[in-house]
Backbone bond lengths (Angstrom), bond angles and torsions (degrees), N, CA, C in turn:
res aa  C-N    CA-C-N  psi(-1)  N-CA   C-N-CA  omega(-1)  CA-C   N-CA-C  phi
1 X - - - 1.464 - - 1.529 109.54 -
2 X 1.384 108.38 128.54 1.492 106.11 -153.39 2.467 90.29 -92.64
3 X 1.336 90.41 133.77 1.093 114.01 -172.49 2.056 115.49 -70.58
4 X 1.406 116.61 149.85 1.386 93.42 163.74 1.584 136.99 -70.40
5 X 1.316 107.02 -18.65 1.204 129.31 -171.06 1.894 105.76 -73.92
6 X 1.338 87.90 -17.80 2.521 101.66 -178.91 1.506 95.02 -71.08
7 X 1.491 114.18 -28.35 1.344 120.19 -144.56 1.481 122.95 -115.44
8 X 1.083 99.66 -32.48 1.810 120.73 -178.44 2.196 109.66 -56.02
9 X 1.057 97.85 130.72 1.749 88.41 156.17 1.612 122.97 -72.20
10 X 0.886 119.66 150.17 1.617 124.25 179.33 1.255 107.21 -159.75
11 X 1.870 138.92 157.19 1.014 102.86 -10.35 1.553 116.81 -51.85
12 X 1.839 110.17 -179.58 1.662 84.37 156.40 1.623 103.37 -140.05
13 X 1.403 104.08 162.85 1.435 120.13 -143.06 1.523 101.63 -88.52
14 X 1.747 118.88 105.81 1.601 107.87 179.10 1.568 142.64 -94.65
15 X 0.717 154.12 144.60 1.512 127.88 143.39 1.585 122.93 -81.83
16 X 1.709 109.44 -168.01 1.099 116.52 178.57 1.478 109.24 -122.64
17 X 1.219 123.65 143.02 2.213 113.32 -177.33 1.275 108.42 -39.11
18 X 1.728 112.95 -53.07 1.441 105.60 -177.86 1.345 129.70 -81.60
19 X 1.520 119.15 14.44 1.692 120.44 165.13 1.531 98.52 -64.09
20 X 1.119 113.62 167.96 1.635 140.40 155.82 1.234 116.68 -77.11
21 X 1.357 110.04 156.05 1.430 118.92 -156.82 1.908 94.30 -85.43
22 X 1.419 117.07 -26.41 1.402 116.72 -175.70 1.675 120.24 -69.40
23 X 1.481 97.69 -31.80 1.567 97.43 163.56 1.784 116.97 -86.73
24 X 1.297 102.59 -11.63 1.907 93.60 166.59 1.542 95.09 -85.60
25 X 1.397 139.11 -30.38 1.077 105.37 153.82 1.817 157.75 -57.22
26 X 1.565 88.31 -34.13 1.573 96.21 165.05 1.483 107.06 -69.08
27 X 1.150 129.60 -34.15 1.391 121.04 -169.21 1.979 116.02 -56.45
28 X 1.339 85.61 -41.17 1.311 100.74 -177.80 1.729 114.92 -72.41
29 X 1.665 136.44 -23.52 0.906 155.56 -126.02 1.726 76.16 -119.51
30 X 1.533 111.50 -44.48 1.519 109.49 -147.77 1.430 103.96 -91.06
31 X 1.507 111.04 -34.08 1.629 117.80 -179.97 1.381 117.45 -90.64
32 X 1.678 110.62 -17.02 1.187 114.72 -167.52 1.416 146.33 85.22
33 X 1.466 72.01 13.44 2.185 87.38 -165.50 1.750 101.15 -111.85
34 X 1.188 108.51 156.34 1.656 119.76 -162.96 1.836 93.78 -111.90
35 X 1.235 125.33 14.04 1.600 105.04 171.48 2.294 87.50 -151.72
36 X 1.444 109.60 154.85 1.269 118.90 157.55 1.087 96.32 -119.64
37 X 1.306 113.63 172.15 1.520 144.59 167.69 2.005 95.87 -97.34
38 X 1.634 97.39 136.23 1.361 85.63 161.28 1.381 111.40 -143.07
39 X 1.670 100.05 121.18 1.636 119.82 -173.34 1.075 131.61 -97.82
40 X 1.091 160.14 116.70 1.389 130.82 129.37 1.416 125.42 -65.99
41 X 1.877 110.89 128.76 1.299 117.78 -151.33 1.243 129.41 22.03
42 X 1.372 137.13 -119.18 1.540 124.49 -176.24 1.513 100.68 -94.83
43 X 1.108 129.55 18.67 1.621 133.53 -179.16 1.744 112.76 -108.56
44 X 1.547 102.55 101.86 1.101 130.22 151.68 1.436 125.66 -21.78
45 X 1.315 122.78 89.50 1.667 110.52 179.00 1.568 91.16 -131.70
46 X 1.170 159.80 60.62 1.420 147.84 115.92 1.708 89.97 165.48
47 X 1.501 92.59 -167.13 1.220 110.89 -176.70 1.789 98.96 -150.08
48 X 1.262 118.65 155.22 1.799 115.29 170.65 1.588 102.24 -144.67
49 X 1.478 115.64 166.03 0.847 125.66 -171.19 1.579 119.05 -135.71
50 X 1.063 135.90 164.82 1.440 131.27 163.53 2.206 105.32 -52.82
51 X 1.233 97.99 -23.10 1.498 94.62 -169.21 1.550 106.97 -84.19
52 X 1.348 95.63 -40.05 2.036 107.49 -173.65 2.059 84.63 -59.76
53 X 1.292 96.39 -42.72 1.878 83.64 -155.86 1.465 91.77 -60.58
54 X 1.686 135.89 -71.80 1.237 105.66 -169.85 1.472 135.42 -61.90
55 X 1.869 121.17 -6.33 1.001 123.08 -172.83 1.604 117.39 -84.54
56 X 1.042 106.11 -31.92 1.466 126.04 170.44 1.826 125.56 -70.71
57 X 1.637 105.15 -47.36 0.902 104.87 177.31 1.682 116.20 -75.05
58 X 0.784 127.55 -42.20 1.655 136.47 142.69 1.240 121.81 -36.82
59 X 1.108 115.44 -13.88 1.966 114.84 163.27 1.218 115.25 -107.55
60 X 1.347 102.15 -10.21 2.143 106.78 -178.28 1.426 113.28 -68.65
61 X 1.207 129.05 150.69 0.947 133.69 134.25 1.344 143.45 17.75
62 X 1.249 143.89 119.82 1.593 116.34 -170.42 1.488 114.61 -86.40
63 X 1.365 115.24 15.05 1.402 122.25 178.56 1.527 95.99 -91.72
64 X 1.374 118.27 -48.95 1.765 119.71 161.08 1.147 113.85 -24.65
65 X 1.579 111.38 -91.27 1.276 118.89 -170.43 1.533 131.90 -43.19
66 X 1.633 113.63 -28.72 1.324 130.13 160.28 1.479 105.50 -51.01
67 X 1.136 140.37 -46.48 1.181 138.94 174.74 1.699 130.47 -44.99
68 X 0.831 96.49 124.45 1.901 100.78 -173.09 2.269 89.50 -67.03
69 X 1.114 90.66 143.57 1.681 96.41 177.75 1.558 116.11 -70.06
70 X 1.222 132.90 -0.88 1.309 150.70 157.62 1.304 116.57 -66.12
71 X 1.490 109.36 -22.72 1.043 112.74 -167.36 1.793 109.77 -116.32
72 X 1.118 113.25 -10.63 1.614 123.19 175.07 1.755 102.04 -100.14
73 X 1.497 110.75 134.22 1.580 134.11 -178.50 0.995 73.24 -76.46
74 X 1.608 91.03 162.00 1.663 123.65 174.11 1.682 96.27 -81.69
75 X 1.043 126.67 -40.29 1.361 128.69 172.76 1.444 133.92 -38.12
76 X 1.063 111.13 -17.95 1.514 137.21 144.40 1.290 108.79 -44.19
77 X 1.321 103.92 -110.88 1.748 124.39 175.11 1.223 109.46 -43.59
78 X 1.220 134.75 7.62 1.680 123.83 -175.66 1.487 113.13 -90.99
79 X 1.127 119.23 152.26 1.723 117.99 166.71 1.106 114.61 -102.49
80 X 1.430 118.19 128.51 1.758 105.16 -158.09 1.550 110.19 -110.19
81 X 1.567 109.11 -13.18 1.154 100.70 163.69 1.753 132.76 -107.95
82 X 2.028 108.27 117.54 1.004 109.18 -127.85 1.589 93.30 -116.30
83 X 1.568 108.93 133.60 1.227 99.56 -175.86 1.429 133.01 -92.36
84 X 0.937 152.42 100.95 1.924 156.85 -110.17 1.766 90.75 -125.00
85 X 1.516 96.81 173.53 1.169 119.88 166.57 1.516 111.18 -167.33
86 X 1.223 120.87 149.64 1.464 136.81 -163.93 1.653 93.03 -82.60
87 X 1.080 110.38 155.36 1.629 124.94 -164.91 1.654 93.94 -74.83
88 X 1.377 114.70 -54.51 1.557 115.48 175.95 1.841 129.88 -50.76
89 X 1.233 90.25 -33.51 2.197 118.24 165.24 1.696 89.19 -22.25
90 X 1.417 120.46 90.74 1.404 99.94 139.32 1.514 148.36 -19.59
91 X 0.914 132.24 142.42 1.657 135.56 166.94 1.810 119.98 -44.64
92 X 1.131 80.03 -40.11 1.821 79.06 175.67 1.436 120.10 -89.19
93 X 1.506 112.87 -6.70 1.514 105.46 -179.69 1.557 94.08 -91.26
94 X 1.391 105.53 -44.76 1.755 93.63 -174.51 1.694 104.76 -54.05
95 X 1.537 119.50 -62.86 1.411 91.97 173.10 1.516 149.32 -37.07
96 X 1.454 98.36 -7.39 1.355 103.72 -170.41 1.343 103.34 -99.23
97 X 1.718 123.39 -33.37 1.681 129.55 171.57 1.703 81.40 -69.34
98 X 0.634 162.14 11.29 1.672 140.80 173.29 1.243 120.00 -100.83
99 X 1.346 99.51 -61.11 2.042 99.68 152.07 1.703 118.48 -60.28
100 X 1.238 111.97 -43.48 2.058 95.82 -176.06 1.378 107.45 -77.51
101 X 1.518 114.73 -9.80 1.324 84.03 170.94 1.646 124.84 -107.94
102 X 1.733 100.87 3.21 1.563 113.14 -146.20 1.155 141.92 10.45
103 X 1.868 99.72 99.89 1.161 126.28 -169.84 1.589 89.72 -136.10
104 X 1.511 112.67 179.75 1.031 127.84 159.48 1.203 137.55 -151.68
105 X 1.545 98.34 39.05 1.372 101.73 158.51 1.872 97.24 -167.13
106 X 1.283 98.24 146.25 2.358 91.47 178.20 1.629 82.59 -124.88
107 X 1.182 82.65 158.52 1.752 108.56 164.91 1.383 137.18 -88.62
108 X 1.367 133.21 137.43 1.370 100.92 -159.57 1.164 99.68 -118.94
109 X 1.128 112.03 152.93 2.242 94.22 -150.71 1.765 79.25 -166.85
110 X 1.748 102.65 133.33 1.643 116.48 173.94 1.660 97.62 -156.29
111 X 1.680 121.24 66.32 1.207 117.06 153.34 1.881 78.04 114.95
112 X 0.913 109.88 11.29 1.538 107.52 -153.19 1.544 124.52 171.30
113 X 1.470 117.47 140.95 1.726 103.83 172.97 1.246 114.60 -100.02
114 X 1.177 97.66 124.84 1.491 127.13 179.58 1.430 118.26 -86.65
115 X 1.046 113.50 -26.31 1.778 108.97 -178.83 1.720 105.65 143.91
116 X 1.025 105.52 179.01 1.690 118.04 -156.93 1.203 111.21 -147.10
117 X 1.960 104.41 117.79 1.374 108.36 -169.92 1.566 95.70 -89.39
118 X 1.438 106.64 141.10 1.764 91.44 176.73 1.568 109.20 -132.51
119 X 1.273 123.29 -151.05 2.001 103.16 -150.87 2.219 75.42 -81.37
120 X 1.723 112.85 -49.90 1.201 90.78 -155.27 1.153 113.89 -57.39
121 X 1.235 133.92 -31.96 1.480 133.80 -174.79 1.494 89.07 -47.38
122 X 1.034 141.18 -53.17 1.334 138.50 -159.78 1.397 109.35 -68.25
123 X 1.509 127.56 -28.55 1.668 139.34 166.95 1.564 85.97 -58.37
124 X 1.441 112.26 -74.11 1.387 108.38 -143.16 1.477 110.26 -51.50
125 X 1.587 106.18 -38.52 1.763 114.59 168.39 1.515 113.68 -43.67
126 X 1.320 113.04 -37.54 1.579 105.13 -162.50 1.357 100.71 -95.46
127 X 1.342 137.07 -13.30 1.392 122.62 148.29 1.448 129.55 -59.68
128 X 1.143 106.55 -48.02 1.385 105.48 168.88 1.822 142.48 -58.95
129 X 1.761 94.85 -22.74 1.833 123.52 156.66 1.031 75.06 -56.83
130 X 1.600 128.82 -103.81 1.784 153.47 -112.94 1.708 84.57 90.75
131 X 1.683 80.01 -179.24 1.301 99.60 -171.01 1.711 89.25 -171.23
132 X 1.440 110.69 130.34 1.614 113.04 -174.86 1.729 109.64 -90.20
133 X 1.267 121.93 9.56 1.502 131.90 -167.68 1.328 100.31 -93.12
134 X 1.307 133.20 144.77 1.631 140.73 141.10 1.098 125.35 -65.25
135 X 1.271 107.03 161.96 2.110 119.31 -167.90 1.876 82.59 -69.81
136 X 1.149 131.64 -42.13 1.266 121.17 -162.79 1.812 110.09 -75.05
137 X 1.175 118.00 -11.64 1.518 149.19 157.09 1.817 104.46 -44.82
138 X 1.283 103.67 -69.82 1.515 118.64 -151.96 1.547 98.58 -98.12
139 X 1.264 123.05 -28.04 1.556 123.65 -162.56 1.481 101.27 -40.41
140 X 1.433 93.88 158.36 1.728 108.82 153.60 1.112 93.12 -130.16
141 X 1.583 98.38 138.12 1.532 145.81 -166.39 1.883 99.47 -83.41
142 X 1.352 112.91 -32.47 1.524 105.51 178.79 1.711 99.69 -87.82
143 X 1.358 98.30 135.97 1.634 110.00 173.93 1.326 108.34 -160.83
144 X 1.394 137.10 111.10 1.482 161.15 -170.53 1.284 96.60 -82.77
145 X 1.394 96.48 149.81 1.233 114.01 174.36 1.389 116.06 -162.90
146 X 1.729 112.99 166.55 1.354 106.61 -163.56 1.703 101.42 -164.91
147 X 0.912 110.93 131.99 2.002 112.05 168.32 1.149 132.12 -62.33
148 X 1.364 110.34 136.20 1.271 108.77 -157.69 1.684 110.92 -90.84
149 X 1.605 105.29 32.93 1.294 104.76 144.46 1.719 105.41 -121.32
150 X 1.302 114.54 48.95 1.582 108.81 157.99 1.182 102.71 -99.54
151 X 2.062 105.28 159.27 1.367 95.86 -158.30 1.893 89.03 -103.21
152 X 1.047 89.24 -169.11 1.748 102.64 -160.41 1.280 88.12 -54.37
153 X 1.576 125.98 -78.27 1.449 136.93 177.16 1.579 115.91 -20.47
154 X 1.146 107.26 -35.55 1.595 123.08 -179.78 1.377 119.56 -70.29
155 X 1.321 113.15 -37.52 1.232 134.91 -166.85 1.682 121.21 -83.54
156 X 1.975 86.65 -49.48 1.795 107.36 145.35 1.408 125.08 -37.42
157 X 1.227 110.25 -57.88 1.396 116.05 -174.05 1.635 116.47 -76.08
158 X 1.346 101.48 -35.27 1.851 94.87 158.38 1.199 134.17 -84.52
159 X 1.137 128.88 26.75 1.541 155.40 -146.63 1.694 85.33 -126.86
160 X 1.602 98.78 -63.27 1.838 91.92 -154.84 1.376 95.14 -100.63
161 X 1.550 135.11 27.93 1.199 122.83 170.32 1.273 100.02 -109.19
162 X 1.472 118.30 -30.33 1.414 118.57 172.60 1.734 113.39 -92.58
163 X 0.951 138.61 22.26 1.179 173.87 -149.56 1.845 96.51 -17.14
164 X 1.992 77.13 71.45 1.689 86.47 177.58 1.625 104.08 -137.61
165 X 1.558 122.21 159.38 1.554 106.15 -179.79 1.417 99.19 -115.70
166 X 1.382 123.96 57.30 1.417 109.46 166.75 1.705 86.40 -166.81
167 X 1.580 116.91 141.98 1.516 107.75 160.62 1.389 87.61 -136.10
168 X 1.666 123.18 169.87 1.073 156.27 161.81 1.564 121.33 -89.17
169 X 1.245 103.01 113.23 1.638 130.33 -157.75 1.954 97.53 -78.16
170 X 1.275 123.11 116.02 1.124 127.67 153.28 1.274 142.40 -114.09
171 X 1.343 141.22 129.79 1.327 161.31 -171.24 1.458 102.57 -38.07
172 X 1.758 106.34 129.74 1.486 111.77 166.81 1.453 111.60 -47.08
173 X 0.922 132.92 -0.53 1.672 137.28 172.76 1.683 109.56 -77.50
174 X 1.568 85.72 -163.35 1.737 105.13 163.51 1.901 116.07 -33.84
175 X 0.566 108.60 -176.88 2.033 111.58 -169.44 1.580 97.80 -111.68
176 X 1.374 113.76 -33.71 1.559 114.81 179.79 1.928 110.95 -91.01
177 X 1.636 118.78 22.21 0.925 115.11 173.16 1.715 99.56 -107.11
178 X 1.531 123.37 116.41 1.814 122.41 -154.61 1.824 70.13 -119.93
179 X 1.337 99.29 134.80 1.776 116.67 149.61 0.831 124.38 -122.95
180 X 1.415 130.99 -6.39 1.832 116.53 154.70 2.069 99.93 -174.39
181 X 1.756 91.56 -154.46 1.530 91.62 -168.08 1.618 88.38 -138.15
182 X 1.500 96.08 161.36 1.752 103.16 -167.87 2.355 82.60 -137.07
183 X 1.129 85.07 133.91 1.750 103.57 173.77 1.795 103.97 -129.37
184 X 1.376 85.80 140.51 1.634 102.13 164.63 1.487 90.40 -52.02
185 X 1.227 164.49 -69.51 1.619 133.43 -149.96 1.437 78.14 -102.39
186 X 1.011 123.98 83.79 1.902 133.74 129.04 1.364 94.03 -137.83
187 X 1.419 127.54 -30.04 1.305 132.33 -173.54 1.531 109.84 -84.01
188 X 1.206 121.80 -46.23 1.410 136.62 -177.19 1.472 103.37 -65.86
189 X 1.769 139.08 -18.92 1.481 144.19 174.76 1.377 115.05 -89.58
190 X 1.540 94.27 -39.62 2.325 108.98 175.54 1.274 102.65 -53.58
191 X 1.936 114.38 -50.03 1.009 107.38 -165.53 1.620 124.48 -60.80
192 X 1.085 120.83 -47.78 1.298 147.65 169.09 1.334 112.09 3.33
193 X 1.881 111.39 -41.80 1.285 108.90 -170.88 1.645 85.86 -96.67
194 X 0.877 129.04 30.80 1.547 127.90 178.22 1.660 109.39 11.28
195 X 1.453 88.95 72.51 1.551 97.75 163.00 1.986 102.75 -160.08
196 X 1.053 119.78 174.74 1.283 140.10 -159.44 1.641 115.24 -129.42
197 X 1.233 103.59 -4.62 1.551 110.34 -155.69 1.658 108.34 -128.23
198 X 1.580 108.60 155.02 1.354 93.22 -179.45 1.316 86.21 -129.77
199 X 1.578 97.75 -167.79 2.307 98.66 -174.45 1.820 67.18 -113.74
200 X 1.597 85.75 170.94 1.702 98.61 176.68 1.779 82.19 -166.66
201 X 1.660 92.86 136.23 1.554 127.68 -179.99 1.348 101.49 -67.01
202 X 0.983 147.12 86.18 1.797 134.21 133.22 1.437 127.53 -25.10
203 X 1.464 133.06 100.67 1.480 108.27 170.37 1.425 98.36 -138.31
204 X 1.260 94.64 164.54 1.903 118.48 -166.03 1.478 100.82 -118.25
205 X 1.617 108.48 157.90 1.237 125.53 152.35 1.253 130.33 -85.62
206 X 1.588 146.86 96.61 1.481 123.11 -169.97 1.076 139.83 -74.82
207 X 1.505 108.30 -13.73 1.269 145.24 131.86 1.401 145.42 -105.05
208 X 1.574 140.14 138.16 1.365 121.96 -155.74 1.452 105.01 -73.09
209 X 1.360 118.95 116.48 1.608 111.08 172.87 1.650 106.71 132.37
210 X 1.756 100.86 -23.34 1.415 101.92 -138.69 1.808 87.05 -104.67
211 X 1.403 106.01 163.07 1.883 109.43 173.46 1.337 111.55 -31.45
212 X 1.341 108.49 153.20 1.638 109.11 159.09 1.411 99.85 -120.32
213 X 1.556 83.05 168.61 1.372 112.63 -152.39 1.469 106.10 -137.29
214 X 1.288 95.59 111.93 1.721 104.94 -176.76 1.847 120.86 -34.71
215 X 0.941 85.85 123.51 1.882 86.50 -173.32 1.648 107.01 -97.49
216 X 1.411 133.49 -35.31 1.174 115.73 -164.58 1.640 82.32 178.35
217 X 1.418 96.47 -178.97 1.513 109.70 168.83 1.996 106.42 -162.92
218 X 1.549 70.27 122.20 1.968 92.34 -176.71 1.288 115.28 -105.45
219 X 1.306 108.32 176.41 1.659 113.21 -169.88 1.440 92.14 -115.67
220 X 1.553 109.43 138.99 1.591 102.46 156.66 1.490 126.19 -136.89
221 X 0.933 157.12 -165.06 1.665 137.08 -152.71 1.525 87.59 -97.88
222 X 1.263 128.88 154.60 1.256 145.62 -172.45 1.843 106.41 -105.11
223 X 1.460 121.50 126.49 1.211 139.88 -139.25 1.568 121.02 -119.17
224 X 1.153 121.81 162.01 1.337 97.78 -168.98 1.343 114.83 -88.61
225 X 1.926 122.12 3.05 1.386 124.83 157.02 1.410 97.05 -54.88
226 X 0.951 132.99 -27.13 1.660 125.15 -142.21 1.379 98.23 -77.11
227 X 1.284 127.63 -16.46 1.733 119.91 -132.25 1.904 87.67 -158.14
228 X 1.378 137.78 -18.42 1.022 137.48 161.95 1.508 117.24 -29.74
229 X 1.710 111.58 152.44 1.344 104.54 159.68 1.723 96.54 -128.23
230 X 1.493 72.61 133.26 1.785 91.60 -177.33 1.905 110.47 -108.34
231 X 1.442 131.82 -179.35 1.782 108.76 -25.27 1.727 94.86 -55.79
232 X 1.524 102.10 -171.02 1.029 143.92 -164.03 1.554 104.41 -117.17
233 X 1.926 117.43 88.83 1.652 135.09 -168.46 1.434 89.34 -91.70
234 X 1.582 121.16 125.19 1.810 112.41 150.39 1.568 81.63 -122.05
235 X 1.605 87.65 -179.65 1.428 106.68 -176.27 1.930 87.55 -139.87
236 X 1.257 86.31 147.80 2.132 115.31 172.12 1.531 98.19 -62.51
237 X 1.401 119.43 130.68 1.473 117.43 161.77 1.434 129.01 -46.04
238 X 1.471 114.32 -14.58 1.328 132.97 170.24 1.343 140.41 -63.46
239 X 1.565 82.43 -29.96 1.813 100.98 -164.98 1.751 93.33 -75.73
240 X 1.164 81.00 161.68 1.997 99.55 172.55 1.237 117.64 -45.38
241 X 1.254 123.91 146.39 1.450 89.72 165.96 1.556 133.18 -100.20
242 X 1.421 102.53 -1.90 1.904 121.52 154.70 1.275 115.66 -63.00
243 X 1.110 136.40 -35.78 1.461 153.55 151.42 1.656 101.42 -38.91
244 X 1.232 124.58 -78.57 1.313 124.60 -177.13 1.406 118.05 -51.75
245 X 1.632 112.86 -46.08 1.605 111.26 175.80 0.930 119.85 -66.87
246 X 1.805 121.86 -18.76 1.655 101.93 165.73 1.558 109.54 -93.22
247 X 1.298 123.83 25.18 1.757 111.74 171.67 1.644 81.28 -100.58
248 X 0.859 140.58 -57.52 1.733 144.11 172.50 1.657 97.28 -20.10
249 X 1.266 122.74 -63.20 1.346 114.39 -164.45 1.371 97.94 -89.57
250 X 1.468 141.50 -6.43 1.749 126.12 168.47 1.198 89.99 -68.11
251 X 1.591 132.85 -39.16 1.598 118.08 -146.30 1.583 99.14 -104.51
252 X 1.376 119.71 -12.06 1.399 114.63 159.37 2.019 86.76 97.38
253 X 1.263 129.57 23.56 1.359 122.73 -161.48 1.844 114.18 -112.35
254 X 1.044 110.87 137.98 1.487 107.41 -177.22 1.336 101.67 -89.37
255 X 1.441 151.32 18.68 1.215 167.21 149.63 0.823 124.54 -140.43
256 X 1.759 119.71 177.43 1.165 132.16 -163.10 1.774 101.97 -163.40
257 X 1.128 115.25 121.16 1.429 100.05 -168.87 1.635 93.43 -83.72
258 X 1.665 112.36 160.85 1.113 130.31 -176.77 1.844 99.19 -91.98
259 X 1.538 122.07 110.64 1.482 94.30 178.34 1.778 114.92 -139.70
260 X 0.886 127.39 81.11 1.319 138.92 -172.88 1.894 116.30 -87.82
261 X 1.435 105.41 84.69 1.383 112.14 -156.09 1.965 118.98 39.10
262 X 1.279 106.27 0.11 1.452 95.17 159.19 1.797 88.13 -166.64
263 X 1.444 106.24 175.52 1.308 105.49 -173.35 1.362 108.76 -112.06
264 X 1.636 95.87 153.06 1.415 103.46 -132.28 1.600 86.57 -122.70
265 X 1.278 130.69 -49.33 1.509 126.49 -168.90 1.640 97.21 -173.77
266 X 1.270 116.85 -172.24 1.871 123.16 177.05 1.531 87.10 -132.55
267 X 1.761 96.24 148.61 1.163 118.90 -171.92 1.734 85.89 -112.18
268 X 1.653 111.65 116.41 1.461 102.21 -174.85 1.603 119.44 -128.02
269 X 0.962 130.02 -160.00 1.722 121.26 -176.08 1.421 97.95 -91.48
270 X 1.514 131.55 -44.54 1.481 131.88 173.38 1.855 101.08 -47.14
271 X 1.216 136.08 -27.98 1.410 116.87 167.78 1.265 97.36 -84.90
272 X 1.126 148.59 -30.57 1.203 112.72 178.03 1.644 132.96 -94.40
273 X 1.323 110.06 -6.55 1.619 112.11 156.59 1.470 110.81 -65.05
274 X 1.725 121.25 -39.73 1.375 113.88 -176.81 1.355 126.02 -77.11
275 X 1.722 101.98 -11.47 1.615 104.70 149.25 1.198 128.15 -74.16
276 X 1.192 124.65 -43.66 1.729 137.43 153.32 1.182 124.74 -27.67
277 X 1.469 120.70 -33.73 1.047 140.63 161.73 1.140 139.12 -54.43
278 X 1.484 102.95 -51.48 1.955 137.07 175.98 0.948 89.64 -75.53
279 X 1.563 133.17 -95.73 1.062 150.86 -114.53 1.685 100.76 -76.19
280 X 1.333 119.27 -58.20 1.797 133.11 -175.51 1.671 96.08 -61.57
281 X 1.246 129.41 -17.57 1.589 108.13 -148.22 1.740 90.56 -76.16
């Protein structure tokens, strides 16, 4: 029975309560990882994420947000109550604290932190099982979506009405033309510079035909092209579904839209921990 400790990443990357939220951001920018641990010495006091930073900082206060991010502790944005698992914790129990509690990632901590199982570790695990089921097997049938001239705020608000953290970005066109995917931590990094707005170049002709010539420069609401991650990977309801979880981990993606001349559902990491779950127990 394959253990959490076979499976977990380690080292793992910490802060301290009283760092700033701008160096848990570089940290994350530099290693590549979307959650730290934040310790003092071998003592456990929260964990944060790319999601807590934009979710939090976007609910603070406007005395917060005035704040340059250099200047706000991670202790703020942190979640302090942190959910662990013993190095010995099978694979299927952690999957199972991962869905009841929805999180996506526990810590694995015995006197000490040891390392951090997180959802991809959990992809990369389920390629390496297999699994004899298809993406059209596991899909979920709910998948949001939104144009990629909605503005960030817009996008927010259909996020928590459909009470999902990722939608699928579609073309001022037809509904079956998809150009990318927007996640609470693409949103939780935009925010960062805590603003909404972009500058945009004005330029004129002074004559018809002839150069233009910069006229001004305006602000306009910032969009969900703005903040997308492109290209835009689906997978056929057909394909494997080990096949699909490792294009998920080339592209670094917690989905996969389902798209068979129209779209059909997302093939996501929550089906595959809740197979991990079933299937290993």
């Amino acid at each position: 029975m394959t253990e959490a400790s076979e499976i977990m990443s380690a080292p793992v990357y910490a802060v301290s309560p009283k760092d700033n939220v701008a160096r848990a951001r570089n940290l994350m920018l530099r290693y590549g990882v979307s959650r730290l641990v934040v310790a003092e010495g071998d003592a456990l006091k929260g964990i944060v994420t790319k999601k807590d930073i934009g979710k939090r900082l976007s609910q603070a206060e406007p005395q917060w947000r005035r704040r340059p991010i250099d200047q706000i502790p991670v202790d703020i944005v942190a979640t302090h109550e942190v959910i662990t698992a013993k190095p010995d914790a099978p694979v299927h129990d952690v999957a199972s604290t991962m869905l009841s509690h929805g999180i996506s990632g526990i810590v694995v901590y015995d006197k000490g932190i040891l390392g951090i199982v997180t959802k991809h570790d959990m992809v990369k695990y389920f390629t390496l099982v297999g699994c004899p089921l298809r993406v059209g097997d596991m899909m979920s049938e709910k998948v949001v979506t939104v144009s990629r001239h909605h503005t960030i705020n817009s996008v927010i608000e259909i996020m928590e009405e459909n009470g999902v953290d990722r939608v699928i970005v579609r073309n001022g066109g037809p509904l079956t033309a998809y150009v990318g995917i927007i996640t609470l931590d693409d949103l939780g990094f935009a925010s960062m510079d805590f603003r909404d707005v972009k500058p945009i170049k004005e330029a004129h002709r002074a004559v018809r035909a002839g150069p233009k010539k910069l006229r001004g420069v305006r602000e306009a609401m910032m969009v969900a092209e703005d903040v997308m991650s492109v290209p835009l990977v689906s997978v056929n309801k057909n394909a494997m579904a080990v096949e699909a979880a490792k294009t998920m981990l080339e592209h670094n993606y917690d989905m996969l839209p389902v798209i068979d001349g129209e779209l059909l559902g997302e093939f996501n990491v929550e089906s595959i921990i809740r197979w991990l779950s079933e299937a290993l127990e």
